[in-house]
VEXVOKOL-696080 format. One record per residue (C-alpha): x, y, z; residue in one letter. Coordinates in steps of 0.1 Angstrom, whole numbers, plus 5000, padded with zeros to 4 digits. Layout:
BEGIN
X, Y, Z, A $
...
***
This chain:
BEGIN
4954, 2651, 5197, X $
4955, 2615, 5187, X $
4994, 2599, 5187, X $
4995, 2574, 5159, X $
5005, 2541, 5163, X $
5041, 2534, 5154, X $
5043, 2505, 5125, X $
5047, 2474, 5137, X $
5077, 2457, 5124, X $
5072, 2424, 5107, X $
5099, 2396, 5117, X $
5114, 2381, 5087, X $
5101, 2352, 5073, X $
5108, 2315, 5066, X $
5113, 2329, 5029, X $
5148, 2347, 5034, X $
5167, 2327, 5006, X $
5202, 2347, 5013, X $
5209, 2339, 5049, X $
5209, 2301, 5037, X $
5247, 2306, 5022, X $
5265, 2273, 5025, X $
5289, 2279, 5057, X $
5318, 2257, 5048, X $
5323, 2258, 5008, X $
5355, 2238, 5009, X $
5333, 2208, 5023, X $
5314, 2213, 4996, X $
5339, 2212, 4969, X $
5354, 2183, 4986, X $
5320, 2163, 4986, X $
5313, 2172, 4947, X $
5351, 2154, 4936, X $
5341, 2122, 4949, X $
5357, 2102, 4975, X $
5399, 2102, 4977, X $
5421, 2079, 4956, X $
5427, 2057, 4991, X $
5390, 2057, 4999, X $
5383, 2043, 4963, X $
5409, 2016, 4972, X $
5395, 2006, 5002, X $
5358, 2005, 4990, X $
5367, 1982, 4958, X $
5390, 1958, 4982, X $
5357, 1962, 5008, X $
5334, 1953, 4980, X $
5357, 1924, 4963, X $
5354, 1904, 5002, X $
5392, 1911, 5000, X $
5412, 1915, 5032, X $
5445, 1940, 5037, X $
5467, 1911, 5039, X $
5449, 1892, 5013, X $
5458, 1921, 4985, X $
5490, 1923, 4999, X $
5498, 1889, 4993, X $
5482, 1891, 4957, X $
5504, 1920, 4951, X $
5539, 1913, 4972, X $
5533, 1952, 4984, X $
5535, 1952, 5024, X $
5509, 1955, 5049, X $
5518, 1990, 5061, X $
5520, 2008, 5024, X $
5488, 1993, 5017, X $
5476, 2010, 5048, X $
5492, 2040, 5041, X $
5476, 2043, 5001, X $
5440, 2036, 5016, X $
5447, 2067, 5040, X $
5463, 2084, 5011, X $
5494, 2087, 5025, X $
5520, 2080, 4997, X $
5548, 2089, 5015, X $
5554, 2052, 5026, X $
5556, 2046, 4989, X $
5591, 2056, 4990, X $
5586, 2086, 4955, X $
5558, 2087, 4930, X $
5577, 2067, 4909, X $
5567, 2037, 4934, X $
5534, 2051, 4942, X $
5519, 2048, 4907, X $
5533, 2012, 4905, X $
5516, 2006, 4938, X $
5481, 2021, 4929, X $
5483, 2003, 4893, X $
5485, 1969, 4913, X $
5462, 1977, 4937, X $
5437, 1986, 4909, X $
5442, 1956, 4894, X $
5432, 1936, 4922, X $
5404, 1950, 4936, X $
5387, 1961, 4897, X $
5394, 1996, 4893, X $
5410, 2015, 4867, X $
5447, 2018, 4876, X $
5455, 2042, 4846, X $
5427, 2066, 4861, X $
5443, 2066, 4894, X $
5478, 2072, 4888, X $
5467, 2101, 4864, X $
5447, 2115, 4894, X $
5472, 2107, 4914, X $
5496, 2134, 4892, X $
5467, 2161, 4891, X $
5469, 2163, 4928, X $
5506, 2157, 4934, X $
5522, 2175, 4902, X $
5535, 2140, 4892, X $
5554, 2137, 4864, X $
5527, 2128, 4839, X $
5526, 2103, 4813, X $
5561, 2102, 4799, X $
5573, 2088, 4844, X $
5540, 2063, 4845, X $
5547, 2045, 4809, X $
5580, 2034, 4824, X $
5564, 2009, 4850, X $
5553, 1976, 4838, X $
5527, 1963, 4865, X $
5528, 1926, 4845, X $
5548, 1893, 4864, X $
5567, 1898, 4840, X $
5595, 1863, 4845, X $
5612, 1857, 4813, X $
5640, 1871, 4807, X $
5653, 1887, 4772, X $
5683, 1868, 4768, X $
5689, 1883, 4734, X $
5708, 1915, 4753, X $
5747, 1911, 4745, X $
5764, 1894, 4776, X $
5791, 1920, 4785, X $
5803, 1896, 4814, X $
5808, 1868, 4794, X $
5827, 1887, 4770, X $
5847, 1903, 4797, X $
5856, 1869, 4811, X $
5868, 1855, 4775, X $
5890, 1882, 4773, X $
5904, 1877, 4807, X $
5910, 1838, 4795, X $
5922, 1851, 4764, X $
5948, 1872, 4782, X $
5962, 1842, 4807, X $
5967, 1825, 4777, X $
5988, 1849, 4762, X $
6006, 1853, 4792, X $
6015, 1817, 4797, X $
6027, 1811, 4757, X $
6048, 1841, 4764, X $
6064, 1823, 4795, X $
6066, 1790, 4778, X $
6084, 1806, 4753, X $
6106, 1829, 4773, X $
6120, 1793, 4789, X $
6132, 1780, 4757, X $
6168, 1773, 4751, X $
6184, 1804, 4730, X $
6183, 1805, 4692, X $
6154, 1778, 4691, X $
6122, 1789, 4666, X $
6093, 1795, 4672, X $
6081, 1760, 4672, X $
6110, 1748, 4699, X $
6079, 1758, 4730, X $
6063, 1726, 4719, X $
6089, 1708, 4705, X $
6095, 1671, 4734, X $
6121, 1674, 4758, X $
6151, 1650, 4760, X $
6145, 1623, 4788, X $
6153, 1634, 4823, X $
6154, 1668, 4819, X $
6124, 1686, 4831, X $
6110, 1719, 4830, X $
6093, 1736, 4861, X $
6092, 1768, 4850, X $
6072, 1754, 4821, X $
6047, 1737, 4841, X $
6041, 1762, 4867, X $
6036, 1788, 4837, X $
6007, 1766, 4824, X $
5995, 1759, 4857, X $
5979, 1795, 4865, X $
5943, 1797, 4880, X $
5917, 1805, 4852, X $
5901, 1844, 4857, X $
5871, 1840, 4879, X $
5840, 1849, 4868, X $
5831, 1889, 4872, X $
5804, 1891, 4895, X $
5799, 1861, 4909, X $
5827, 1852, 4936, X $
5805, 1858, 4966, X $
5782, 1826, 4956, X $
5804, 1801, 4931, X $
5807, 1783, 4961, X $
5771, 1778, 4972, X $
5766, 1748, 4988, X $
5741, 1726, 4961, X $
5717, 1721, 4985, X $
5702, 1754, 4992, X $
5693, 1785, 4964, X $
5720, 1810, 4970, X $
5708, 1844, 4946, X $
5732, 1879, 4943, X $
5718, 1908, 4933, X $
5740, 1938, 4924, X $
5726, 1974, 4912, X $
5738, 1989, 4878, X $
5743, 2024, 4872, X $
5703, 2032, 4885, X $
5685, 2020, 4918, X $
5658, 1994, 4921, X $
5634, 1986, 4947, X $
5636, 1947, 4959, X $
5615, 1924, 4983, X $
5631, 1892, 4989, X $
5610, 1862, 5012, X $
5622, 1829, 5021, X $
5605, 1792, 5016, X $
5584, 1797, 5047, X $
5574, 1835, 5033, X $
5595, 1854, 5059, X $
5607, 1891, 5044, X $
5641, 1890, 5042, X $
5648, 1923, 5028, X $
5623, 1950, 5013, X $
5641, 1983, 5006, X $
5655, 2004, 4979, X $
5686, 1991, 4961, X $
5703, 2016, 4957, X $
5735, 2022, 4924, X $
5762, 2001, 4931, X $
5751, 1981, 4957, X $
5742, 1941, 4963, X $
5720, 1917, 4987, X $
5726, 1885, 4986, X $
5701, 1858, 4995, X $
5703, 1819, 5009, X $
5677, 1792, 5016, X $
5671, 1755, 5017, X $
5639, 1757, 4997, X $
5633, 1787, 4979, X $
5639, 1824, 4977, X $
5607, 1844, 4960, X $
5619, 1882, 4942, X $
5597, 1912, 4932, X $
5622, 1939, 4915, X $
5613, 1972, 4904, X $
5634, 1988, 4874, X $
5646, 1948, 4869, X $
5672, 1968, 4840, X $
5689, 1979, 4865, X $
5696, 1951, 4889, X $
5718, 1918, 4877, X $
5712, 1885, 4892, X $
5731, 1861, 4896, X $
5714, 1825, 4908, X $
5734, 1793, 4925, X $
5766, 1809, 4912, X $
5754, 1816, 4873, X $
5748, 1846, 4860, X $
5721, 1855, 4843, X $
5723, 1890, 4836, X $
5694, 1918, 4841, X $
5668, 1909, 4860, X $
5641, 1922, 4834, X $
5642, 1953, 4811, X $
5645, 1991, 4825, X $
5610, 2000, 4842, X $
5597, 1963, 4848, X $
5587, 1948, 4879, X $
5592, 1909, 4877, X $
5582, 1887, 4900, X $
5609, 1857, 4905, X $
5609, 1821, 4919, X $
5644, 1804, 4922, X $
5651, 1772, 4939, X $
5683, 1748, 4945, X $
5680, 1733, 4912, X $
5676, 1765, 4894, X $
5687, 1789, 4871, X $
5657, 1783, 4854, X $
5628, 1809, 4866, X $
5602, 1789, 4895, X $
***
């Protein structure tokens, strides 16, 4: 009897396409989107021969958040709202598109979309529309207006009985005098709304108030030598106030919102609803530096 040779089993060969699957499909995903909105950031700053504290200088946006956007972290930005200003200026300054970021930036957040990004105006925006009515100053003529008033009322009230209408300003016999008269016309003026904390600034030094409206604002204040002096949220209804012998340098998000008030003038909002401005005041101000 001859036993037959089992058949040999072939190994398999180098041509087994299927076990070649890709083991981490995510990666792959990842790697076909291109690089993240902060590596994109940090390659065109890279590329430009630009430093972090270079385009943080350029842009007035601090150190840290810059850090933070390159490692896409937009926490630090403080809300997208701030975050799509931020990328928009980084963009500018290192050549990308800033329009193209921020609307990646909502596909992957679930921003708000167009209608929340057209509000920000990434311009240095530092005049001013003056042609916005002056409530303040209308408030304070009315005030005046009101003294006034008052005092003709006490003028009058002092007259002797049955004398006109006319008998107020009528000369008074020698030697007799009228105090109540003169103290009545003597009343302080209204002061101006707004502005007591710095009508007495010295006129050496820049002395500028800000106070937030009915809407918050984000503000960075520096000094003459470029120290920070404040860089936070301002948030409805509150004020900073800032003093220096040279100069105090402004960057004000949503400048509707905030009104400034420079050396003891005021000069109503800061800029229109959505605007960042960037702002230069000095002793001899209230002109824009």
């Amino acid at each position: 009897m001859t036993i037959g040779k089992s058949p040999r089993r072939s190994a398999p060969g180098p041509s087994a396409p299927a076990s070649a699957a890709p083991e981490h499909p995510a990666e792959q995903s990842h790697a076909a989107a291109g690089p993240s909105i902060g590596r994109l950031l940090a390659r065109a700053r890279i590329d430009a021969g630009l430093t972090v504290d270079q385009v943080s200088t350029r842009t007035r946006i601090r150190v840290p958040i810059v850090h933070a956007v390159e490692a896409d972290d937009f926490d630090r930005c403080g809300g997208a709202f701030y975050a799509r200003g931020h990328l928009r200026l980084l963009a500018r300054e290192v050549g990308l598109d800033g329009e193209a970021l921020v609307a990646r930036y909502d596909a992957e957040h679930g921003g708000g979309g167009a209608s929340a990004t057209r509000l920000f105006d990434v311009g240095p925006v530092t005049v001013k529309d003056h042609r916005r009515p002056n409530w303040t100053g209308a408030m304070v003529a009315a005030i005046v207006a009101v003294v006034v008033l008052i005092g003709y009322n006490l003028v009058g009230s002092s007259s002797p009985a049955g004398s006109g209408p006319g008998a107020a300003s009528a000369p008074l016999p020698s030697g007799v005098s009228a105090p109540a008269t003169l103290e009545a016309s003597a009343q302080p003026p209204a002061p101006e709304a707004g502005a007591g904390a710095v009508a007495g600034a010295p006129a050496d030094k820049v002395t500028v108030k800000l106070v937030a409206g009915q809407d918050k604002s984000w503000v960075t204040a520096k000094d003459g030598s470029g120290k920070s002096l404040f860089s936070n949220n301002l948030e409805a209804g509150q004020d900073q106030t800032f003093t220096d012998p040279k100069k105090i340098t402004l960057v004000i998000g949503n400048a509707g919102a905030v009104h400034l008030f420079v050396n003891g003038k005021d000069l109503g909002p800061a800029g229109q609803d959505g605007q960042v401005v960037h702002l230069t005041y000095t002793p001899g101000d209230p002109q824009a530096g």
